[in-house]
C-alpha positions as CSV (number, residue, x, y, z in Angstrom):
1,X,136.3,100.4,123.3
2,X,135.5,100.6,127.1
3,X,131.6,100.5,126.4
4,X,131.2,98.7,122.8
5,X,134.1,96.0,123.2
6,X,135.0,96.3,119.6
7,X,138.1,94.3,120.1
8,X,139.3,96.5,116.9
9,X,142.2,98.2,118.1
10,X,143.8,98.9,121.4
11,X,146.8,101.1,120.9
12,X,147.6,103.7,118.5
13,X,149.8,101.1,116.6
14,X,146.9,99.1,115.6
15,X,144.6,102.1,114.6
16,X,148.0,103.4,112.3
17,X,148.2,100.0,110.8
18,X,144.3,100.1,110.0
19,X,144.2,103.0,108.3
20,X,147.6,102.1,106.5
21,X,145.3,99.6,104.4
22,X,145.7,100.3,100.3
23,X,142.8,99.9,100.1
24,X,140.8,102.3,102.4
25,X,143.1,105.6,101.4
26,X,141.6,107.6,104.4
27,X,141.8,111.0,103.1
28,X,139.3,110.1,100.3
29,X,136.9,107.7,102.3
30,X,137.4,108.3,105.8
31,X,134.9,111.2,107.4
32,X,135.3,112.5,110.9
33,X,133.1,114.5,113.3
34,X,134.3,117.0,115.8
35,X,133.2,118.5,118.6
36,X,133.3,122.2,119.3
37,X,136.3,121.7,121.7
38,X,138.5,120.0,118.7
39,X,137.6,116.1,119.8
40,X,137.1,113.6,117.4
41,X,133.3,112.3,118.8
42,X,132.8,110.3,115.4
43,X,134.5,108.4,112.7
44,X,133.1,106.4,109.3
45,X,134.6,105.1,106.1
46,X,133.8,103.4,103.2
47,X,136.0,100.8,100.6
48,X,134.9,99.7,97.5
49,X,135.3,95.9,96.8
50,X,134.6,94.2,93.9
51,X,132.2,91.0,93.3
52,X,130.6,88.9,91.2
53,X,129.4,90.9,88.6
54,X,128.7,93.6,91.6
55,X,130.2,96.3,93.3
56,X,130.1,96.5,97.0
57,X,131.2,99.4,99.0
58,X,132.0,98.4,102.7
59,X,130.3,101.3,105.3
60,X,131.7,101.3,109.3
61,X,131.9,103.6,111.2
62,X,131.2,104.7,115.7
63,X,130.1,107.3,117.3
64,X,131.7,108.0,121.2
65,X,129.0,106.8,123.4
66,X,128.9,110.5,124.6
67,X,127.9,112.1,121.8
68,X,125.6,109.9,121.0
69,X,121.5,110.3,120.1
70,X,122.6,113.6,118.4
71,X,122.2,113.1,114.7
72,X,126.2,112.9,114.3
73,X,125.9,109.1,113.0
74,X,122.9,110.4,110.9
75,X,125.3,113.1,109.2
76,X,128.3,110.7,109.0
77,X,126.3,108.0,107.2
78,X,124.7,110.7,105.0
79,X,128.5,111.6,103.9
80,X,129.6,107.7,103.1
81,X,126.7,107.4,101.1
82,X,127.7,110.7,99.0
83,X,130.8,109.5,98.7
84,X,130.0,106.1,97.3
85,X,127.6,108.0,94.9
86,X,130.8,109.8,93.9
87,X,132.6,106.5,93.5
88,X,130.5,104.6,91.1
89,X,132.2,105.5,88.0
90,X,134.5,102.5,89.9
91,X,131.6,100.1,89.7
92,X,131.7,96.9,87.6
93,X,128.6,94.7,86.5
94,X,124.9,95.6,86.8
95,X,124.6,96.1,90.1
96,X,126.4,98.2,92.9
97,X,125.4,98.2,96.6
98,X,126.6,100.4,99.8
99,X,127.0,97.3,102.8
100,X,127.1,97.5,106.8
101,X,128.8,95.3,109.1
102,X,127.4,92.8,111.0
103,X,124.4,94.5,113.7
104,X,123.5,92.6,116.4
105,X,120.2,92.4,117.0
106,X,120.2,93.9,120.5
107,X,121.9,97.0,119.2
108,X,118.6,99.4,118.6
109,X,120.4,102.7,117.7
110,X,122.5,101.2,114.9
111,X,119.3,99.4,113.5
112,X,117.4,102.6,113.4
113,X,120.1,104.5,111.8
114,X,120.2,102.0,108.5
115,X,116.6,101.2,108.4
116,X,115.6,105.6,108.3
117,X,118.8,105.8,106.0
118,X,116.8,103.4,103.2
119,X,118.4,100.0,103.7
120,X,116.9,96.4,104.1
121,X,118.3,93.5,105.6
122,X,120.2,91.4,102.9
123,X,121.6,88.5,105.1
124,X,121.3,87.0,108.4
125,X,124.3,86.0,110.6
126,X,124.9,83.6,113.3
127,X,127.1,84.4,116.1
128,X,128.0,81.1,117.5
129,X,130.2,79.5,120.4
130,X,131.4,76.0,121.6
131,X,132.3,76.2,125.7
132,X,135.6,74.1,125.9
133,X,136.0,71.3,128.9
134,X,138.7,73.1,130.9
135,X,139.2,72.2,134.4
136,X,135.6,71.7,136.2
137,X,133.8,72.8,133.7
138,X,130.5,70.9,132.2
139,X,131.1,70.4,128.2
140,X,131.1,68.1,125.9
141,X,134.8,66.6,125.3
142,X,136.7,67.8,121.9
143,X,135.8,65.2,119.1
144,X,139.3,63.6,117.5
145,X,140.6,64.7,114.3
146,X,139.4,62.4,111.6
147,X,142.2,62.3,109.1
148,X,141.0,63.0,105.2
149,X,142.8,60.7,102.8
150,X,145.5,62.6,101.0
151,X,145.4,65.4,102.9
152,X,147.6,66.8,105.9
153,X,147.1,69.3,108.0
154,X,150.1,71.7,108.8
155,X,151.0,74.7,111.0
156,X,150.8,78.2,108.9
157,X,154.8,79.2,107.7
158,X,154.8,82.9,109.0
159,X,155.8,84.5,105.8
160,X,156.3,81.7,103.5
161,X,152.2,81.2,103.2
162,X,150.6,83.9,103.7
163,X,150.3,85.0,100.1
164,X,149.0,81.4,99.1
165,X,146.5,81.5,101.7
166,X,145.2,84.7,100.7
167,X,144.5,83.4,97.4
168,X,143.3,80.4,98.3
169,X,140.9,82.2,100.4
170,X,139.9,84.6,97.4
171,X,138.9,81.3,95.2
172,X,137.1,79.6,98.0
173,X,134.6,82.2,98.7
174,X,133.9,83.4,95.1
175,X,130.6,81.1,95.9
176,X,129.7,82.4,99.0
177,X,127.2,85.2,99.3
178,X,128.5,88.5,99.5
179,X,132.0,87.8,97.7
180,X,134.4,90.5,97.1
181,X,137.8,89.9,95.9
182,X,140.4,89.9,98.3
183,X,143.1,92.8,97.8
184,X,146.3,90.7,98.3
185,X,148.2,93.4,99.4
186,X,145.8,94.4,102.1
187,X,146.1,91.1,103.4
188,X,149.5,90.8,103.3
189,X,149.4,94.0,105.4
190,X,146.5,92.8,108.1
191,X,148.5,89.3,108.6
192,X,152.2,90.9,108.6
193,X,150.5,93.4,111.2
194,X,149.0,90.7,113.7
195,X,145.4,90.7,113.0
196,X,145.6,86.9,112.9
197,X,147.4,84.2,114.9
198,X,149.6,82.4,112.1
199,X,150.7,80.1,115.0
200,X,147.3,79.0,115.9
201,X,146.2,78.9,112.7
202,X,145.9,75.7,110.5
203,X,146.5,74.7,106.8
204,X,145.3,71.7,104.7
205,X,147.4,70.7,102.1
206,X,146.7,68.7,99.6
207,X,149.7,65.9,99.2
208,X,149.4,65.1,95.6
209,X,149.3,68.3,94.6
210,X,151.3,70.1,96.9
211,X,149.5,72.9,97.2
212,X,147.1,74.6,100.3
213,X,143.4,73.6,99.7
214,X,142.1,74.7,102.9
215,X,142.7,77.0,105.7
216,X,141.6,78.1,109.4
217,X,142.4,81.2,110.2
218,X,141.9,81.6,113.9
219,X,142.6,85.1,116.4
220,X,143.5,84.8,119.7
221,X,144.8,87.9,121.3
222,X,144.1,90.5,123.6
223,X,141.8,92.4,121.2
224,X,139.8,89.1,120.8
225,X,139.1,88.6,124.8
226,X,138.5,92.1,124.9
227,X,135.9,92.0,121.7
228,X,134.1,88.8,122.9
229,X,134.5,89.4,127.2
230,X,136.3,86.1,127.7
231,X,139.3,84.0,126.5
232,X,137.9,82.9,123.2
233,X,139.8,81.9,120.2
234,X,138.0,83.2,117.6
235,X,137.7,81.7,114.0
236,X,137.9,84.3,111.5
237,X,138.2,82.2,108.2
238,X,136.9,78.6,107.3
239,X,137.3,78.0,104.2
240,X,138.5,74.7,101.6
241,X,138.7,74.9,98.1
242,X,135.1,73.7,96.2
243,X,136.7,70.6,94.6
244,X,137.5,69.2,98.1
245,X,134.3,69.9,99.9
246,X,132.7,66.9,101.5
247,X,135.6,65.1,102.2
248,X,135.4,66.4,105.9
249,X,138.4,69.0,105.5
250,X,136.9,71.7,106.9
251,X,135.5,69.4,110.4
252,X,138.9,68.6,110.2
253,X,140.4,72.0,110.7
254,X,137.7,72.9,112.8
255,X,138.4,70.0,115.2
256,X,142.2,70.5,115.3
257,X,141.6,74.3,116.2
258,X,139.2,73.2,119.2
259,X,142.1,71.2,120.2
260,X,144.4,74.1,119.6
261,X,142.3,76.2,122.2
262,X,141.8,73.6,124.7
263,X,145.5,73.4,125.0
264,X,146.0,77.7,125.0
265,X,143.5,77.0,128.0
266,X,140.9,79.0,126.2
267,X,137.2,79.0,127.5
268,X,135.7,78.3,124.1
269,X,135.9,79.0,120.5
270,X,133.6,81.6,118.3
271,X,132.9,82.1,114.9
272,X,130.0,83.8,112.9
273,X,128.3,82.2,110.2
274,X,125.9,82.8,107.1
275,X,122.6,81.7,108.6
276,X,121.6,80.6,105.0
277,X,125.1,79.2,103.4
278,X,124.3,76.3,101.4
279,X,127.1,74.7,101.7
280,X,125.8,73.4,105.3
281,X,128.3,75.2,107.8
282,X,126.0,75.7,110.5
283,X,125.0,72.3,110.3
284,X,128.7,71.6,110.9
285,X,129.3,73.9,113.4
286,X,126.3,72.1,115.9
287,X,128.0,68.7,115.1
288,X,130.8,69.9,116.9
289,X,129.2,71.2,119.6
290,X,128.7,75.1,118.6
291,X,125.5,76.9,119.6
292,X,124.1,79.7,118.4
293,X,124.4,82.8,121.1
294,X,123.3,85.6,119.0
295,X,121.5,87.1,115.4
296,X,123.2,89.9,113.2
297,X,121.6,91.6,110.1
298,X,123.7,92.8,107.2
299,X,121.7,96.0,105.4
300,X,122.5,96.8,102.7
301,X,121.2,100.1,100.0
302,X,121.0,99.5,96.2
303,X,122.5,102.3,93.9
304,X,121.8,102.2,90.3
305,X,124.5,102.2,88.0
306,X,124.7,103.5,84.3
């Protein structure tokens, strides 16, 4: 944390409630590397999610900067791709791939490690940032939220919607690149354990059918400031169902939440993005006055399945 600014976790509460996920079941996918003395120098895990028609196992995993330069995240990447090996009787469709996290261009060692361990970048993201007015600052000043005929936008029930907006979220990104389905109870689990910010968050809901077509889910905690290295209000989910796209929805949501941050007294809102999503979000993100600030690669390694 002190030298990568993962913004993951910052007490032992929040690395317990990680590795609670259903999902991950740590005893199966979680490898460790230790160092003579007893210490934990290394950790990486991988979780199988299911696609369209493919099967995507999710790989992370950090080596302490100390140890570093040492083979260890050589060996502990050579044991996640074993185990996914292992796992693909769990595979469905044609096609089954092991996945990284984001890698920021800047971060050599990391790039190395995937490109010697046989993958290839798949997909290019965007890190982006819009710098907020504040008090003396130079920025351009928060557009106004455009209402969108029939819909409303309304504050996220704590407990009442979460389950709806995980689903909601599930069928709105079934056409995005990279889909996996969302494993309700995990995110049941990640928003009852205050991963997101349900009161700076934002809903819209369609009126005539009384139901939630579109959602921002936004962070903005300690871990976030920590992670980015300034008070940022960080979007973590943009997303409107497809048959209410291009109505301006989602520059509605966006809008309200750069409003939202302006009042916390934020510096500025991030987000990443799919460099090539077709349905034209980076375009929407420079309208509003975003700007890309960095490039991340997303490798991935092609198994065969029988």
């Amino acid at each position: 944390e002190e030298v990568d600014r993962l913004g993951l976790v910052t007490t032992e509460d929040d690395i317990r409630r990680v590795y609670a996920m259903p999902a991950l079941q740590p005893e199966e996918n979680c490898f460790v590397a230790r160092a003579p003395n007893g210490q934990i120098v290394g950790a990486a895990w991988v979780m199988v999610n299911q696609g369209e028609g493919e099967t995507v196992f999710a790989l992370n995993g950090h080596v302490h900067p100390a140890w570093r330069r040492q083979g260890i995240g050589q060996r502990l990447m050579d044991a996640t791709i074993t185990c996914a090996r292992e796992r693909l009787g769990e595979a469905v469709g044609l096609r089954a791939w092991l996945q990284s996290e984001e890698v920021h261009d800047e971060d050599g060692g990391r790039v190395a490690l995937f490109e010697r361990s046989g993958f290839h970048v798949a997909r290019w993201a965007v890190d982006m940032r819009c710098e907020l007015p504040g008090v003396g600052k130079i920025a351009p000043l928060i557009p106004i939220v455009q209402p969108v005929p029939g819909i409303q936008l309304r504050k996220w029930r704590a407990g009442v919607d979460d389950e709806a907006i995980g689903w909601m979220l599930d069928e709105a990104f079934r056409d995005h690149w990279g889909y996996t389905t969302i494993h309700i109870d995990d995110w049941l689990q990640h928003v009852s354990s205050g991963f997101v910010s349900t009161e700076h968050s934002v809903l819209a809901w369609d009126v005539a059918s009384d139901q939630i077509v579109g959602a921002c889910v936004n962070v903005c905690d300690e871990r976030t400031f920590k992670r980015r290295g300034r008070r940022e209000l960080y979007v973590a989910d943009l997303a409107v169902r497809r048959e209410h796209r291009r109505r301006g929805v989602a520059k509605a949501l966006l809008t309200w939440t750069l409003h939202r941050a302006d009042h916390l007294g934020m510096q500025s809102v991030g987000l990443d993005a799919d460099a090539e999503n077709l349905t034209g979000a980076v375009r929407l993100y420079t309208g509003l006055g975003f700007e890309i600030i960095g490039k991340m690669k997303i490798y991935r390694k092609e198994f065969a399945v029988d």
